[in-house]
DODRENKE-415558 format. One record per residue (C-alpha): z, x, y; residue number from 1; residue in three letters. Coordinates in Angstrom, 1 decimal. Layout:
# DODRENKE-415558
- pz, px, py, num, residu
- Z, X, Y, NUM, ala;
...
This chain:
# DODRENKE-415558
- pz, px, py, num, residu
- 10.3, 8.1, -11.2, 1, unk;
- 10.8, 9.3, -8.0, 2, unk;
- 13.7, 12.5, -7.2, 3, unk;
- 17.2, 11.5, -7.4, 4, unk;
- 17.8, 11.5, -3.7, 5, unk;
- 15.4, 8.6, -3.3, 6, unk;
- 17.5, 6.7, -1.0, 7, unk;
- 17.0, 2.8, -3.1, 8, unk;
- 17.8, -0.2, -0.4, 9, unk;
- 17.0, -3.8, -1.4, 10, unk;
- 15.1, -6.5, 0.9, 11, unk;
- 16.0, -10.0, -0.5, 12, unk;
- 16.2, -8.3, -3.6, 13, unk;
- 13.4, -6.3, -3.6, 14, unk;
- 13.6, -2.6, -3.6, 15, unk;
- 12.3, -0.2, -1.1, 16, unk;
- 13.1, 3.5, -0.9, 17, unk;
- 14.4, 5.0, 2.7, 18, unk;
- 13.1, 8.3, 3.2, 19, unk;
- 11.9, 10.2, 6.3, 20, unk;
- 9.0, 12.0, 5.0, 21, unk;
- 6.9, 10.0, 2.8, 22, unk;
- 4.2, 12.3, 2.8, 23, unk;
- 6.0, 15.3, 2.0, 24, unk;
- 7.2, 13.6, -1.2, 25, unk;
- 3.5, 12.8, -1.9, 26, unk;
- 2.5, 16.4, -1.2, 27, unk;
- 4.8, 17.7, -3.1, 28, unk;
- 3.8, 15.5, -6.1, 29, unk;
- 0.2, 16.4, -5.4, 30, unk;
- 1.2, 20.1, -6.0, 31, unk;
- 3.2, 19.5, -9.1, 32, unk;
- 0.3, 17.3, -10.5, 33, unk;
- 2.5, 14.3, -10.6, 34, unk;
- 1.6, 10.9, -9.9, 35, unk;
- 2.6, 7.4, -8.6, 36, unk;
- 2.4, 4.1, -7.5, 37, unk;
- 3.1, 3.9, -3.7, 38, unk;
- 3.5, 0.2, -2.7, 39, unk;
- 3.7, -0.8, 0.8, 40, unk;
- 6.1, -3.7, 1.4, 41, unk;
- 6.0, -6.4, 4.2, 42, unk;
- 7.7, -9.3, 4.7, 43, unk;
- 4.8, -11.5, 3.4, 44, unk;
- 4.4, -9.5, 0.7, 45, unk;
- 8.2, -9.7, -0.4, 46, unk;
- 8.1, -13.5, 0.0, 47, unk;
- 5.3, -13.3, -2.9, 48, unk;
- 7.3, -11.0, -5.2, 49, unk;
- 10.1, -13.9, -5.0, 50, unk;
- 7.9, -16.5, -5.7, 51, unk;
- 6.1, -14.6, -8.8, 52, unk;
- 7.0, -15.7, -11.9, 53, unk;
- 9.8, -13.4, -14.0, 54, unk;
- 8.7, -11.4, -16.3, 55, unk;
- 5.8, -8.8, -17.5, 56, unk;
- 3.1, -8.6, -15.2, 57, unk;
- 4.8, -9.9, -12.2, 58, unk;
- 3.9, -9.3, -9.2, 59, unk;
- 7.8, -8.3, -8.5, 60, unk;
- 7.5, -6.2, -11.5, 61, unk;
- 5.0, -4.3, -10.1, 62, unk;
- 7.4, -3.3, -7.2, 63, unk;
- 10.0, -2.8, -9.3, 64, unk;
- 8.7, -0.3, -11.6, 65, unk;
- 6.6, 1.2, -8.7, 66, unk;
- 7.4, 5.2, -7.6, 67, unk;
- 7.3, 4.6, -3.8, 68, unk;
- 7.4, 1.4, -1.9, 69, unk;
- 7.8, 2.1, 1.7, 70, unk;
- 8.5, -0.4, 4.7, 71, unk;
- 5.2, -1.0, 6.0, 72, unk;
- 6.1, -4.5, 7.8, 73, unk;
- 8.3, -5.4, 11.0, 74, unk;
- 9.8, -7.7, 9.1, 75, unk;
- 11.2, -5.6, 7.2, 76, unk;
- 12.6, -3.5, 9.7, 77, unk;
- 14.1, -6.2, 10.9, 78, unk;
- 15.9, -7.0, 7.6, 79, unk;
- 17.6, -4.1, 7.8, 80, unk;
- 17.8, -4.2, 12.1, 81, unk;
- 19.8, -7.4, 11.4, 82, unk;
- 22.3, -5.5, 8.6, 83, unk;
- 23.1, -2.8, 11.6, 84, unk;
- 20.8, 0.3, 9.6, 85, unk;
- 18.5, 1.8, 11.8, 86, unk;
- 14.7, 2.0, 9.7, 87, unk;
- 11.4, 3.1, 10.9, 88, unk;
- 8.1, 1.2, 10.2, 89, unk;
- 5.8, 3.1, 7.8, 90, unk;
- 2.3, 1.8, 8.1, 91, unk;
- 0.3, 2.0, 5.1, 92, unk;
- -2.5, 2.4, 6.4, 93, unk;
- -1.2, 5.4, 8.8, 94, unk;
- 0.2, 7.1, 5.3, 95, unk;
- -3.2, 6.7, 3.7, 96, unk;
- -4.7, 8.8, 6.5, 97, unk;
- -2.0, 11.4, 6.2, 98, unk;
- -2.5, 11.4, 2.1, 99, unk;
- -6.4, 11.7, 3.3, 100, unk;
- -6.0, 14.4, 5.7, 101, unk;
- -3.7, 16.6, 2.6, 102, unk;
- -6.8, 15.9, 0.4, 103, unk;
- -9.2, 17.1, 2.7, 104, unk;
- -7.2, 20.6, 3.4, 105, unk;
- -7.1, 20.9, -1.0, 106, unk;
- -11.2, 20.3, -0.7, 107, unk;
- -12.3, 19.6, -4.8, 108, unk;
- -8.4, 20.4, -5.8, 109, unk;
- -7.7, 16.5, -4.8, 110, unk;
- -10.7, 14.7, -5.5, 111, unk;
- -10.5, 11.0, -4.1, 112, unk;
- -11.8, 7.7, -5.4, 113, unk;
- -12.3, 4.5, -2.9, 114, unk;
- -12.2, 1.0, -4.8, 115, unk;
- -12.0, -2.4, -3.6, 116, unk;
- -13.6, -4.1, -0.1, 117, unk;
- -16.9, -6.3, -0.1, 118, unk;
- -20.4, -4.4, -1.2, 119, unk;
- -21.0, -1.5, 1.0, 120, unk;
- -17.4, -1.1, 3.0, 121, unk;
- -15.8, 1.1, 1.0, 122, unk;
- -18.9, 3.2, 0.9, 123, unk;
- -18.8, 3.3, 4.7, 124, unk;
- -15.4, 3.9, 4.8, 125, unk;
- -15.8, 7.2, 2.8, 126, unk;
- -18.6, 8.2, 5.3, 127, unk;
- -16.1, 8.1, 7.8, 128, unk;
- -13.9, 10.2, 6.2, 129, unk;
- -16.4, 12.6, 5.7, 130, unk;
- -16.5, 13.0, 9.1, 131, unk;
- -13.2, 13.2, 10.0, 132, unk;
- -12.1, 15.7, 7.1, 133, unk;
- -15.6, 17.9, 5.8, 134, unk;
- -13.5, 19.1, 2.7, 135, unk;
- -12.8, 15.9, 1.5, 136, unk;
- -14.0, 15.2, -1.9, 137, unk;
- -15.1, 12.2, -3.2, 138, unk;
- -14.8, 11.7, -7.5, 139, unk;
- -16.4, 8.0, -6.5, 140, unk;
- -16.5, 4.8, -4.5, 141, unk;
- -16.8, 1.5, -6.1, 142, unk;
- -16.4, -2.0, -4.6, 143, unk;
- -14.2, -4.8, -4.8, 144, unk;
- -16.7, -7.3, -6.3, 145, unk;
- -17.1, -6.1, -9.6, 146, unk;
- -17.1, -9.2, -13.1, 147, unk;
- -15.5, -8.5, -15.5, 148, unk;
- -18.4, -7.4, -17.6, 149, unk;
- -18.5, -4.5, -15.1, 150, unk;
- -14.4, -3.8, -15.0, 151, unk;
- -14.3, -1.7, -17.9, 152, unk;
- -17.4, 0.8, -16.5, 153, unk;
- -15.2, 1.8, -13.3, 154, unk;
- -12.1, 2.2, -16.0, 155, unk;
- -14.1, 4.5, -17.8, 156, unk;
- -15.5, 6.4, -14.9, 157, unk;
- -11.4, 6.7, -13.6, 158, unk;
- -10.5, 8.0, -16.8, 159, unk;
- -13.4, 10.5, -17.0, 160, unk;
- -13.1, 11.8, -13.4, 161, unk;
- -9.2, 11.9, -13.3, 162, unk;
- -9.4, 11.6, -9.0, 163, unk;
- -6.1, 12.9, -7.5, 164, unk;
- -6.3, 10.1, -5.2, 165, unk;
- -6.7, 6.4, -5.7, 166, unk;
- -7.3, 3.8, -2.9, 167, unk;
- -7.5, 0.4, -3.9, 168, unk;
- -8.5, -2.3, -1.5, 169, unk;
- -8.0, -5.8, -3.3, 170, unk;
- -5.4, -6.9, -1.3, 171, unk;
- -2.1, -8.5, -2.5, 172, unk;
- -0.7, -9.1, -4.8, 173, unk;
- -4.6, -8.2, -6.8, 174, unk;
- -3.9, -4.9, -6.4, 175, unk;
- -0.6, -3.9, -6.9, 176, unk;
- -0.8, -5.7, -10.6, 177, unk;
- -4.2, -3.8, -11.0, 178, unk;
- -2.9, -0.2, -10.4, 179, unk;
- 0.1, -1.5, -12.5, 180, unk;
- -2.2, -2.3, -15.1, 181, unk;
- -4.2, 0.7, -15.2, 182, unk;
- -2.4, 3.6, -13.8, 183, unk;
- -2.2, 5.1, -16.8, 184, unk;
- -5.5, 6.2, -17.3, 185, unk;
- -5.1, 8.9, -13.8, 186, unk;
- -1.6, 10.0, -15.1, 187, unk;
- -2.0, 12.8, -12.0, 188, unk;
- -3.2, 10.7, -9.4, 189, unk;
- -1.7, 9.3, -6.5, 190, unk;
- -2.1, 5.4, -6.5, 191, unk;
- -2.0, 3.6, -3.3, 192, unk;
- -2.8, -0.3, -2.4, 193, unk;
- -4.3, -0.4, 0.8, 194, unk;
- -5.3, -3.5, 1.4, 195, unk;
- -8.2, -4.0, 4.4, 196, unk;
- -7.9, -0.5, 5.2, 197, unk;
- -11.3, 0.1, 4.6, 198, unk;
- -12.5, -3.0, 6.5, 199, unk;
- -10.9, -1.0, 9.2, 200, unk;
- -12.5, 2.4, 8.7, 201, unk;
- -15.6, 0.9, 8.3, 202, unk;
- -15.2, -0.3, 11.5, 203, unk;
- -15.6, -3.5, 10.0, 204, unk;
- -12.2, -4.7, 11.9, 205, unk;
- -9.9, -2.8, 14.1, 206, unk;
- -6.2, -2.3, 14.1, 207, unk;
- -4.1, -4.3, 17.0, 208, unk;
- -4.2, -2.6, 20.0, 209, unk;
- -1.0, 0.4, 20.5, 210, unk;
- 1.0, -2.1, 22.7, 211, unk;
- 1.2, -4.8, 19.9, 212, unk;
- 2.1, -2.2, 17.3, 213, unk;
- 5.4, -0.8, 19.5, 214, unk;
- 6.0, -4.1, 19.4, 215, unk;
- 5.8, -4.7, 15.9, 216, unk;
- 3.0, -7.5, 16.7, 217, unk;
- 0.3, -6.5, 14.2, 218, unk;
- 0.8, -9.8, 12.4, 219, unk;
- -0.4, -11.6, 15.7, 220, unk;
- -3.5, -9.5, 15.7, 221, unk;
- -4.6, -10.1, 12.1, 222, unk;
- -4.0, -13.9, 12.7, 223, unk;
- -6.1, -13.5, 15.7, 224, unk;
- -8.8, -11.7, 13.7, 225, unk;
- -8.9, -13.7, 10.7, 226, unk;
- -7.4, -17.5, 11.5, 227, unk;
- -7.7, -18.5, 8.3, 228, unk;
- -4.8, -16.6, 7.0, 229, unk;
- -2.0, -19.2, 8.9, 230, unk;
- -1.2, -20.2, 5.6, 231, unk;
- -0.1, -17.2, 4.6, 232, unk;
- 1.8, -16.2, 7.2, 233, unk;
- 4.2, -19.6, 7.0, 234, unk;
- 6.1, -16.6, 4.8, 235, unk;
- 7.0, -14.8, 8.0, 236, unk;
- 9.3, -17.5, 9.3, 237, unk;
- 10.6, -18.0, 6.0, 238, unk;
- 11.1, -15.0, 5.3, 239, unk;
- 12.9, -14.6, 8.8, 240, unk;
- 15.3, -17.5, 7.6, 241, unk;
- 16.2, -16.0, 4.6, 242, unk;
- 17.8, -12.5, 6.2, 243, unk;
- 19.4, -14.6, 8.5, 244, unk;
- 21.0, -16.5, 6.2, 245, unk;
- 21.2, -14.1, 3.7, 246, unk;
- 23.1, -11.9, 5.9, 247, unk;
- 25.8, -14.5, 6.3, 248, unk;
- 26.4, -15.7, 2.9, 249, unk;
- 25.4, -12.6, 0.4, 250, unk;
- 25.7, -9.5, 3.4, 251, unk;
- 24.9, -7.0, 0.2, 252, unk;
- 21.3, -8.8, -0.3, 253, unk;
């Protein structure tokens, strides 16, 4: 579990931890050759751990027990905006990179393994990252389409290989209960769900322009990119609701 100074706040329940270096504390597990689950918590994504069903293998579980869940979404700022505490947006994506960037300074020290994305992305993606960082070291690449049948091959690979770094690109709540699952195997290794990330690096998709981020308008953007997600982001609103009128009748909440 994480140090004992891990600030622990709670968003409709759900925990995240308040810190002002997140990357440090990864570093510094890097360097003590600890590991952990880093889980990156929006407002659509907390809406999900409340619907989840209680009990092993949920996906509010998964938070629960996770070493690190940052505030990645507006929303959640927002949460706590509303409750008077002042919190800064972490982007997951944005700590990925920094995680990426430590890796490539430790060369073969912090080998690094891409999963998830359709065929082909998450290979892209590392190419990229080759670019940008020459010492980074890739233990493997595998994509998000795998059957089952093929499952327990990249398990195997993980558990041979023992990368320092995991990215896993299956999107939510897929792979937060797959690193939950299987974490065990890289007991070292720092575990992070990225979600389209690698779509991103790729250059597959891009990130809403600087403007709509300061704004905390990302959601807008990945609407606008991918319209069939409407659906899913009826949980923003909702979720909106709920601080509001959480605030009023359980303030501690």
């Amino acid at each position: 579990m994480l140090t004992v100074h891990q600030p622990v706040e709670r968003v409709l329940g759900v925990p995240v931890h308040l810190w002002d270096d997140y990357v440090g504390e990864l570093h510094d597990r890097l360097r003590r050759g600890e590991g952990a689950h880093v889980v990156t918590l929006n407002s659509e994504m907390t809406m999900q751990a409340l619907d989840s069903p209680p009990g092993n293998g949920s996906l509010a579980e998964a938070i629960a027990e996770a070493d690190l869940v940052i505030p990645d979404g507006a929303g959640v700022v927002f949460y706590f905006w509303l409750r008077g505490k002042r919190v800064f947006r972490c982007p997951g994506i944005e700590l990925a990179e920094k995680v990426l960037q430590l890796a490539g300074s430790a060369g073969a020290k912090w080998p690094v393994f891409f999963y998830g994305g359709a065929p082909g992305v998450a290979a892209a993606a590392s190419e990229v990252w080759q670019q940008r960082c020459p010492g980074l070291v890739f233990a493997g690449i595998e994509h998000g389409y795998l059957s089952p049948e093929e499952e327990p091959k990249l398990l195997e690979t993980l558990k041979q290989l023992q990368p320092r770094i995991i990215l896993v690109g299956l999107g939510v709540p897929r792979q937060e209960l797959w690193i939950r699952r299987h974490r065990h195997l890289c007991p070292q290794a720092i575990w992070i769900g990225v979600g389209g990330s690698f779509d991103i690096w790729a250059g597959r998709k891009t990130r809403a322009p600087q403007w709509m981020q300061r704004l905390h308008m990302e959601w807008a953007y990945r609407l606008y990119q991918e319209p069939h997600r409407w659906r899913r982001m009826l949980a923003l609103p909702h979720f909106a609701y709920l601080s509001v009128v959480t605030l009023r009748n359980k303030p501690g909440l």
